[in-house]
N, C-alpha and C positions, 0 to 999 in steps of 0.2 A: 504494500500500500504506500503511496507517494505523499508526500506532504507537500502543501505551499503555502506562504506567510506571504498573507493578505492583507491587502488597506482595508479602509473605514466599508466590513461587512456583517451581513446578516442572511444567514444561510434560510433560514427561517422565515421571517418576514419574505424575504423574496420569493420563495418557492410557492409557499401557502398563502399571497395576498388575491389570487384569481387571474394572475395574468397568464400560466402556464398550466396545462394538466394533467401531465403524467409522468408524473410522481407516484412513490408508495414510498411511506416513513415507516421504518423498521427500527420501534427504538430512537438513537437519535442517530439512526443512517436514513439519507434518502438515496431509494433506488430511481433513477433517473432514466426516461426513454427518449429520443431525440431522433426523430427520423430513423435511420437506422440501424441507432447507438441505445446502448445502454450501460449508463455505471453507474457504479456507487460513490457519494458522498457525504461526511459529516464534518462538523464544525467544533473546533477545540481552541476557543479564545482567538485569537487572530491565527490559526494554522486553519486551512481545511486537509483533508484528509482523502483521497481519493483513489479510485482505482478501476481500469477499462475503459479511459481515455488517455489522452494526453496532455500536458501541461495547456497549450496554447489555444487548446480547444477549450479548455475552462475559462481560460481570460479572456474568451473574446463571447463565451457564451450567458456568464456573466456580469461582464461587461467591469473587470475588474482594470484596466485601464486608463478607465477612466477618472475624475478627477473630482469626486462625491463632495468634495467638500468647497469648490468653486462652486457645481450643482445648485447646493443650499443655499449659497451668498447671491444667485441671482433668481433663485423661487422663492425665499422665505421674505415674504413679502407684508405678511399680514399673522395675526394672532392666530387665527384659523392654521394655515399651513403649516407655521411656526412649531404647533404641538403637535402636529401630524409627525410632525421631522422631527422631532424631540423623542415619538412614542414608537418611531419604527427606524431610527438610527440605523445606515448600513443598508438599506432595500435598497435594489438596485432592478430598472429594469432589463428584462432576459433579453437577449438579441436569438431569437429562433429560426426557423426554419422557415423562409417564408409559406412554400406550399402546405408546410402541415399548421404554421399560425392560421391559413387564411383559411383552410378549413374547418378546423377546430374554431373559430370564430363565428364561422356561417351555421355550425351546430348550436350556435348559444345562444340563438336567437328565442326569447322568452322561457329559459331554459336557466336552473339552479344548477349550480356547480356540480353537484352531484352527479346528478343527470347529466350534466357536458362530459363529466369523464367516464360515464357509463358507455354512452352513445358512442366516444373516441375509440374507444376499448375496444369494441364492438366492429365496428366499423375497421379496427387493424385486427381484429381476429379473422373477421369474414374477408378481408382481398390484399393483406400485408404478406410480407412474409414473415419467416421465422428467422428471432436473430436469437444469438447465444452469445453467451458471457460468460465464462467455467461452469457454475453448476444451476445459474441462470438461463430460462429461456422466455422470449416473448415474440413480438411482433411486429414489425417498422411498419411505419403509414405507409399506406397505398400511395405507390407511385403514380404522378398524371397520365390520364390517358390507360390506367391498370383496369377500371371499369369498364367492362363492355356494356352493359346494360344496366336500367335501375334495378332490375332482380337483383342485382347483384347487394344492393343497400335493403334488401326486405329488413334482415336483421338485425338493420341496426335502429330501425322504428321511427326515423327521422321525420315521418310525417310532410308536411309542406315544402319541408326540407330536402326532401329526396332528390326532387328534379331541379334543383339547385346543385345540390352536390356532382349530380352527374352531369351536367352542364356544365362544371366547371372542371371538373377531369377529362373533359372531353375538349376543352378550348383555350386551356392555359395553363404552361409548366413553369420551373424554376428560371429560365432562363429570361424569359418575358418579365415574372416578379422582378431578379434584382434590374432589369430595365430598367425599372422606376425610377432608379436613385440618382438617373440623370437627370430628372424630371423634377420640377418644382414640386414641392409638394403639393400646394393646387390641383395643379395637373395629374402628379401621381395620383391622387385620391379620386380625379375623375375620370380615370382611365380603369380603376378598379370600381367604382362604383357602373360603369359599363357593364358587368356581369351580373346576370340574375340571380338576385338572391342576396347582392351586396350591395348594402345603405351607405350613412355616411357613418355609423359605430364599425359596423365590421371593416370597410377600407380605414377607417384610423387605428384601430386597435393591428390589425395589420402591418400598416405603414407602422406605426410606434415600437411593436414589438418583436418587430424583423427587419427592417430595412432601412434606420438609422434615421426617423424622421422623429425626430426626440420635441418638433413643435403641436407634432400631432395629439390631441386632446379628444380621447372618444368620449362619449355622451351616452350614458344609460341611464334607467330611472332613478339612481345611487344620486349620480352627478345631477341631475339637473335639480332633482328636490333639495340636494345641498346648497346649489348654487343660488337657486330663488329665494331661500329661506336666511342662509347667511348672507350672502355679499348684496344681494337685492331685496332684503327687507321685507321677504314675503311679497316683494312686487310680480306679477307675471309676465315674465319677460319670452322674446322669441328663440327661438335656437340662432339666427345668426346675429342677433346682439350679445349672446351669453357666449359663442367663438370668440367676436372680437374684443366682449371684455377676457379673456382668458390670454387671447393672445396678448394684449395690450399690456395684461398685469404680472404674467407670467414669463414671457417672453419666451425665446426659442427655446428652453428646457418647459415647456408648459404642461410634456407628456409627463414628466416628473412628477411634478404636481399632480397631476388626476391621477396618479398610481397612489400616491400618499392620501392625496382625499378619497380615493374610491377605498381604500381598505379603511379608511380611520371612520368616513362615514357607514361603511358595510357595518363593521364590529362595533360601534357606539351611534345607534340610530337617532336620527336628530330629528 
């Protein structure tokens, strides 16, 4: 088992705040899946501990080169954020896989965590293959274009869902995702909302948490009742005046910020 001594982290907080979902905590090991991959990692005061990867593949996956504490000096903004960052010190968000983020995204659509990582489960047991790791075995996401048919997704019970899913295995690979990163994010986001089944949450939740669009701010029921209630006084505001205050107050780290207030407001309801 490999060691590495890490900056300003929280193996915890990041894994279990909802941006990622497949994981399994053994203890205080997480067994981790990633497209292909699968390892194990846990956290021992600033070492983490790991093993069935590689060093570089953890720094970039999450996102330990970055610079968490420049981050906080330009989001911690206000009293609200402020304790969010005081109470989850070290979240960092994941940089993933874009075709299995955007997937797994389009599953969550009115959907409890629980049920997202059912349905993921599901879904790489019925068209993944099988990957191993010594005495570990599981199953990598379905590669694009691996679905022939919706039959194929019966069991995973996706509902309205289905023919979105297959629609988008049938019309867009990895190659096309990191495309985007040339692309303004404007643009990125309206070049993914192009595809059936993706709004303007799943193309940001996408863009934020695979393809380096760290101004990207997605918007679920969490966020928006946070937003009206705290920052606008119970006033009822539109979705793109609540973008451009977000953009405005948070600036290009703004995805930060909705990572900290979508877990702070998930687990202390306001």
């Amino acid at each position: 088992m490999a060691e590495l001594r890490i900056p300003l982290f929280s193996l915890q907080h990041t894994l279990e705040c909802g941006q990622f979902f497949r994981f399994t905590k053994v203890l205080k090991t997480y067994i981790v899946q990633s497209s292909n991959q699968i390892f194990s990692v846990s956290q021992r005061g600033r070492s983490l501990f790991y093993e069935g990867v590689e060093e570089p593949f953890l720094i970039q996956f999450f996102r330990l080169d970055e610079d968490l504490n420049l981050i906080y000096k330009k989001i911690d903004r206000d009293p609200v954020i402020h304790e969010a960052i005081k109470k989850y010190q070290g979240m960092r968000v994941i940089r993933q896989d874009p075709w299995e983020c955007l997937l797994s995204f389009m599953c969550s659509s009115a959907k409890a965590i629980p049920q997202i990582r059912s349905m993921i489960e599901t879904l790489c047991k019925s068209s993944g293959k099988r990957v191993f790791r010594g005495n570990l075995m599981s199953y990598g996401f379905p590669e694009p274009h691996c679905i022939e048919t919706p039959l194929q997704l019966e069991a995973v019970r996706a509902g309205f869902r289905t023919n979105y899913l297959f629609e988008a295995c049938q019309s867009v690979d990895r190659e096309q995702l990191f495309s985007l990163k040339s692309c303004s994010y404007r643009k990125a986001r309206e070049q993914l909302m192009r595809l059936p089944g993706v709004g303007k949450k799943v193309a940001d939740c996408t863009l934020l948490y695979s393809l380096d669009f760290l101004e990207a701010f997605p918007m679920d029921t969490w966020i928006r009742k946070g937003l009206q209630k705290i920052y606008f006084k119970g006033k009822k505001m539109g979705e793109k005046a609540m973008e451009e205050f977000v953009s405005h107050h948070f600036g290009p780290y703004a995805g930060y910020a909705q990572l900290y207030l979508y877990h702070f407001w998930r687990s202390h309801p306001i």
